[in-house]
LOSEVO-780986 format. One line per 2 residues: number of its first residue (from 1); for each residue x, y, z of C-alpha. Coordinates in pm, 1 decimal, m for minus. Layout:
<nodes>
NUM	X,Y,Z  ...
</nodes>
This chain:
<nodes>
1	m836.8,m1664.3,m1811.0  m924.3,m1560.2,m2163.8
3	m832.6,m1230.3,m2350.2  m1243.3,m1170.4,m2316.4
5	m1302.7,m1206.0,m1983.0  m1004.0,m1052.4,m1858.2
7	m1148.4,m757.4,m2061.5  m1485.8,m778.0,m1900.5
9	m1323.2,m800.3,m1544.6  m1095.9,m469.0,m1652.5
11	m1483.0,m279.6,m1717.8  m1587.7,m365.3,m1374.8
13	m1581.7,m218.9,m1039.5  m1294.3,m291.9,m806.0
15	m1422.1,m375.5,m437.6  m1305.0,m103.3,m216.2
17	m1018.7,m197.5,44.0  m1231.3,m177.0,333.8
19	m1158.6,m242.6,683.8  m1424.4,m456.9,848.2
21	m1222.4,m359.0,1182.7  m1350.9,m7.8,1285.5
23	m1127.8,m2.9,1613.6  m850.5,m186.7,1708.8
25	m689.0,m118.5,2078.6  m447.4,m404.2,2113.0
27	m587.5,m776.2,2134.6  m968.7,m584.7,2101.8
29	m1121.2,m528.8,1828.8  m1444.6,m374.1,1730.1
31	m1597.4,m425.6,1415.0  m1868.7,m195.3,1165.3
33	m2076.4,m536.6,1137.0  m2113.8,m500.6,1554.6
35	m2150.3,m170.1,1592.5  m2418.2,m150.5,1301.0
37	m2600.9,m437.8,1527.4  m2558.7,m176.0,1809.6
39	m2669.6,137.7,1610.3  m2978.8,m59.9,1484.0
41	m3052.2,m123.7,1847.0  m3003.3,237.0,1964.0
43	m3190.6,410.3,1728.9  m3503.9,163.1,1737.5
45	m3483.8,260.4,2139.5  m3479.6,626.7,2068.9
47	m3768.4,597.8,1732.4  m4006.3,346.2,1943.3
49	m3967.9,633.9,2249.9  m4066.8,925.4,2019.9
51	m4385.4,713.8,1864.6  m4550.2,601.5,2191.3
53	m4440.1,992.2,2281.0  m4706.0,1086.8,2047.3
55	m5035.3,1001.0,2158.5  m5220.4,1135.9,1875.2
57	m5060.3,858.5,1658.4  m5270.9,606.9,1891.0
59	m5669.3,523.3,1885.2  m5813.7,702.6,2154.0
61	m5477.2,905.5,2202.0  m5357.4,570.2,2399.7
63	m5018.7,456.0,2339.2  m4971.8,103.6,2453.3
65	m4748.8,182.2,2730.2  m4504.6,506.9,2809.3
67	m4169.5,512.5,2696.9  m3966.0,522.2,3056.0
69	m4080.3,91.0,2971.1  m3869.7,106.4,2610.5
71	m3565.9,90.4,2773.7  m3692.1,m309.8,2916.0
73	m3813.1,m322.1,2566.4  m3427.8,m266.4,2409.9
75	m3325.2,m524.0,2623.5  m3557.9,m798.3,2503.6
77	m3520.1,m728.6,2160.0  m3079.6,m711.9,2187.9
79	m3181.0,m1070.3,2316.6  m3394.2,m1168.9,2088.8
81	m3217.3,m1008.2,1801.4  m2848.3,m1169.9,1867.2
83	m2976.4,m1506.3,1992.8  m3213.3,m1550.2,1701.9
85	m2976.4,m1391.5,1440.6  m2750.6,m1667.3,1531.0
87	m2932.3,m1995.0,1579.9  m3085.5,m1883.7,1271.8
89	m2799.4,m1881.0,1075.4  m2683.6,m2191.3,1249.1
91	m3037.3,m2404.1,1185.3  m3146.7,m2252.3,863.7
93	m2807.8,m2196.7,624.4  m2552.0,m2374.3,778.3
95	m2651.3,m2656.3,989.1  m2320.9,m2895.9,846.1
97	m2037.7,m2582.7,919.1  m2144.8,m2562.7,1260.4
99	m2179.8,m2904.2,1337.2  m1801.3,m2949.2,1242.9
101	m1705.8,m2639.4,1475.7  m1973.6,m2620.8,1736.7
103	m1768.0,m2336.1,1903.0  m1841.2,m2116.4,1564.3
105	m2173.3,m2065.0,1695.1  m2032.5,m1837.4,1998.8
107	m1774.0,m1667.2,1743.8  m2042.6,m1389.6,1623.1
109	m1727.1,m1119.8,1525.6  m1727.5,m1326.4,1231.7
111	m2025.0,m1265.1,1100.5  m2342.8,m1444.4,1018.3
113	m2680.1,m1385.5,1154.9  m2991.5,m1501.1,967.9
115	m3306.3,m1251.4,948.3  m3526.2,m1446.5,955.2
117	m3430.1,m1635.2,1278.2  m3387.6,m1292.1,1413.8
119	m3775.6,m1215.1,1369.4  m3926.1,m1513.7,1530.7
121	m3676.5,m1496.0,1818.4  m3797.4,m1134.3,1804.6
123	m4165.5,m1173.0,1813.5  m4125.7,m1428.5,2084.4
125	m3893.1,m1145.6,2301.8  m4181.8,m895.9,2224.4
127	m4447.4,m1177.5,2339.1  m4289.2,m1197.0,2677.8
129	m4216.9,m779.5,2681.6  m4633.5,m758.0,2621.9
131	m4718.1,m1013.3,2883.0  m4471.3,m834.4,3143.2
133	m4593.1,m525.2,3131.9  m5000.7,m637.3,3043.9
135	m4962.3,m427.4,2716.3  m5087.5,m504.3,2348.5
137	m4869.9,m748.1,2205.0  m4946.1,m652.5,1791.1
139	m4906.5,m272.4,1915.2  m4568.8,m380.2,2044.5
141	m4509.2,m526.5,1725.9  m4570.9,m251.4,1524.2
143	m4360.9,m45.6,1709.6  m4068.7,m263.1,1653.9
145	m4178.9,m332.7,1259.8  m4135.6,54.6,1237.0
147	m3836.0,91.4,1348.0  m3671.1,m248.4,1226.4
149	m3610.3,m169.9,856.7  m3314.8,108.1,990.3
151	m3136.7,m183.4,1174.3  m3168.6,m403.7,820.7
153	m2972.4,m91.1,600.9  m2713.3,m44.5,860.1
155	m2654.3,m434.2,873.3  m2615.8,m474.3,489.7
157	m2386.6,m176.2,493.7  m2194.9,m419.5,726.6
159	m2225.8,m695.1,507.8  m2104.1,m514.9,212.6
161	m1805.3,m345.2,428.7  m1725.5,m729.2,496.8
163	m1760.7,m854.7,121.1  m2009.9,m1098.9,146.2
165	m2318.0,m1245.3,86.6  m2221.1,m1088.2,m276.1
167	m2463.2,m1080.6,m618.9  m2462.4,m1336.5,m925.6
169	m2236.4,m1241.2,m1174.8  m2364.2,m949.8,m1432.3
171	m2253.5,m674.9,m1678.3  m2379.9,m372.6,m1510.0
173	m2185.8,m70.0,m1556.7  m2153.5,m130.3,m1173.5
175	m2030.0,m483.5,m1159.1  m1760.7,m553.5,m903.0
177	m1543.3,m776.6,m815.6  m1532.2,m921.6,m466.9
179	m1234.3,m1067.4,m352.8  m1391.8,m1346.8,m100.4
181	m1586.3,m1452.1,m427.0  m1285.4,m1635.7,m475.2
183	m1299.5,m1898.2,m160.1  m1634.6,m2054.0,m346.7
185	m1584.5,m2018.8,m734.5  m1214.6,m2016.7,m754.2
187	m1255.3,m2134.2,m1128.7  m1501.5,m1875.6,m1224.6
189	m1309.8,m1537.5,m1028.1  m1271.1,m1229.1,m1078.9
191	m1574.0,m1160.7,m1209.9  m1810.5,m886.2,m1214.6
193	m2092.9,m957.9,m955.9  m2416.5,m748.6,m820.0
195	m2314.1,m559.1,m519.9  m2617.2,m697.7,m388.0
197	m2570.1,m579.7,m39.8  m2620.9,m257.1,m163.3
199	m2937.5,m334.7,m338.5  m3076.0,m465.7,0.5
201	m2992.2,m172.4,203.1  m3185.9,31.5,14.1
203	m3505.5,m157.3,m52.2  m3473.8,m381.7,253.2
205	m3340.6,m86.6,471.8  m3436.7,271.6,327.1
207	m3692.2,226.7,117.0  m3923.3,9.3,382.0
209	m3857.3,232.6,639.1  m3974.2,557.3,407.2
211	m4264.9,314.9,359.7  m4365.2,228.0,723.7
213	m4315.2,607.2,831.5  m4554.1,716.7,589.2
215	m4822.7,463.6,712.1  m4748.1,545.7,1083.6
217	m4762.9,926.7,1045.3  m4989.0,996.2,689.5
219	m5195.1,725.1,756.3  m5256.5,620.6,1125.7
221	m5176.0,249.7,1116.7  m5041.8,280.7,1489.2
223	m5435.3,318.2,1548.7  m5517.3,m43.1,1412.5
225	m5294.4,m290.1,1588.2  m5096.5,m574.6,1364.2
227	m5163.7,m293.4,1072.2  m4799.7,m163.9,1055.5
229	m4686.3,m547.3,1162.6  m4862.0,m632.7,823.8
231	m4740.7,m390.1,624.3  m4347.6,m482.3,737.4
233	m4373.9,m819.8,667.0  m4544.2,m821.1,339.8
235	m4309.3,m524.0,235.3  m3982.8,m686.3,359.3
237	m4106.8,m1086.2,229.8  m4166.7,m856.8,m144.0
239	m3795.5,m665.0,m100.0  m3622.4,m960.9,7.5
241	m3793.8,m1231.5,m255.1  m3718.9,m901.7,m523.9
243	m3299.3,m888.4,m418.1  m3222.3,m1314.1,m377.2
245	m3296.4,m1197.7,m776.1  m2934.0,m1053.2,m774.7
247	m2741.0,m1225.4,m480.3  m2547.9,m1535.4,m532.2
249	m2788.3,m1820.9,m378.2  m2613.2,m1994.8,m101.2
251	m2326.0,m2297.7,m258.3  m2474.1,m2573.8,m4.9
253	m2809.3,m2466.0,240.9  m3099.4,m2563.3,268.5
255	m3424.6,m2584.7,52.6  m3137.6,m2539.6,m165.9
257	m3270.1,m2823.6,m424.0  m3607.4,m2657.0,m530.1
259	m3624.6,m2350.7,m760.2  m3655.1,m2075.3,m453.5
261	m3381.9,m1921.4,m279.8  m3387.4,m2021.4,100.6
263	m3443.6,m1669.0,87.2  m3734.4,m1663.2,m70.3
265	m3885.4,m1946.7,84.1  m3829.2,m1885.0,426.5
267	m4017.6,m1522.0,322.4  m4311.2,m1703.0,159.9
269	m4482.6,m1783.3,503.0  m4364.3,m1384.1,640.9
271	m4575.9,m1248.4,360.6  m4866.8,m1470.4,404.5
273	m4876.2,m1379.3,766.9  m4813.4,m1027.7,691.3
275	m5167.5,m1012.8,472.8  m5339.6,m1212.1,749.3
277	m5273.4,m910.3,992.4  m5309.0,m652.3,764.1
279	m5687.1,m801.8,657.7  m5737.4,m871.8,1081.5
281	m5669.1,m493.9,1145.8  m5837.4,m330.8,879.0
283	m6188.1,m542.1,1026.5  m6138.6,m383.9,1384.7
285	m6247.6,m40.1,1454.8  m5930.6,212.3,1564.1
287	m5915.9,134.8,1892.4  m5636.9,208.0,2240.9
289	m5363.9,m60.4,2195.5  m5567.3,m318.5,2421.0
291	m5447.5,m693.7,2473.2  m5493.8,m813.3,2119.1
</nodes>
């Protein structure tokens, strides 16, 4: 390493010596990347009860269906969530790891779960949750849009915690070093990265939440159904296109050859939906959460 660099790398951050492990009892172990999974979970189950709680959030003081059904509801989406997280990860970033250690896929204390496979699994869990229980399918969907963005903060928290899915290399007074950077440019390292995961909690996580609770209790979008559906996935397609600005792309994935981030392409067709159901709801009159 030259006398520069090894400067710049003495300016920068030093990545905190953090335990992913949060408890340990013998051979068991229980990690912060779990149990953020878990506390995303909960506290969707406890936010989605207090909303349909409220009738005068809902057109014609109706909410879709009364919260004693939530607790099926959790239960759908902890399926739909972990099983989509992961074949996600497995069919969209890293088809070739996988295929080389099938038995990764069952190994999810290690990590990796994909977003975006999470939300289609999701919407499919929430299709069958609507046709159960002979509720509004978009109303259940906003009510797990409003919620979701709190399980996205606690997750990058996790990620971060871990030391992955680290930013591109920069000069930022808060540039740090990640250790693990070191596995995939082991000619470039230490260097001062983006603690991107950071950047994502916030805008992914705090800031679309702040958003979406504005809409639901300023504005009445829980009156128009697909409205706060909408308004999620145009605002998280925006906040996750904005932060693939400042996290290392992936080394081999795919859609990896054409100038977008897998990111950002797999969050091209979540915005375009997202304005298709905003521009459907705003048509409709405020109505009771019927079958739409």
């Amino acid at each position: 390493m030259t006398q520069s660099a090894l400067s710049s790398v003495l300016l920068v951050l030093t990545f905190p010596d953090l335990n992913p492990v949060a408890i340990a009892i013998g051979p068991i172990q229980v990690r912060w990347y779990g149990l953020a999974y878990m506390a995303g979970l909960v506290f969707g189950w406890g936010y989605i009860r207090n909303l349909v709680g409220a009738p005068q959030r809902w057109g014609n003081a109706s909410p879709p269906f009364p919260p004693a059904a939530v607790d099926d509801l959790l239960l759908y989406m902890t399926i739909g969530v972990i099983v989509g997280g992961r074949l996600g990860q497995v069919l969209l970033y890293e088809p070739g790891a996988y295929y080389r250690d099938p038995l990764e896929i069952f190994r999810l204390w290690h990590g990796g779960m994909a977003f975006h496979g999470a939300l289609l699994a999701s919407g499919l869990a929430i299709y069958m949750f609507a046709e159960r229980h002979h509720t509004s399918f978009l109303s259940t969907m906003d009510l797990c849009a409003a919620a979701m963005p709190v399980g996205q903060l606690l997750g990058r928290l996790a990620n971060f915690i871990n030391g992955e899915l680290w930013g591109r290399p920069t000069d930022v007074p808060w540039a740090m070093v990640f250790p693990s950077a070191a596995r995939d440019f082991p000619d470039l390292e230490p260097i001062g990265r983006h603690p991107s995961q950071l950047y994502e909690a916030a805008i992914e996580g705090l800031l679309l939440f702040a958003v979406l609770r504005y809409m639901t209790h300023q504005r009445g979008s829980l009156r128009y159904p697909g409205l706060t559906t909408g308004i999620f996935l145009v605002g998280m397609a925006l906040a996750r296109s904005f932060c693939e600005m400042f996290r290392e792309p992936d080394v081999v994935r795919l859609l990896s050859s054409i100038s977008l981030t897998p990111g950002q392409a797999y969050s091209l067709p979540m915005g375009l939906l997202g304005l298709h159901l905003m521009a459907r709801s705003r048509r409709k009159r405020p109505e009771a959460a019927d079958r739409s």
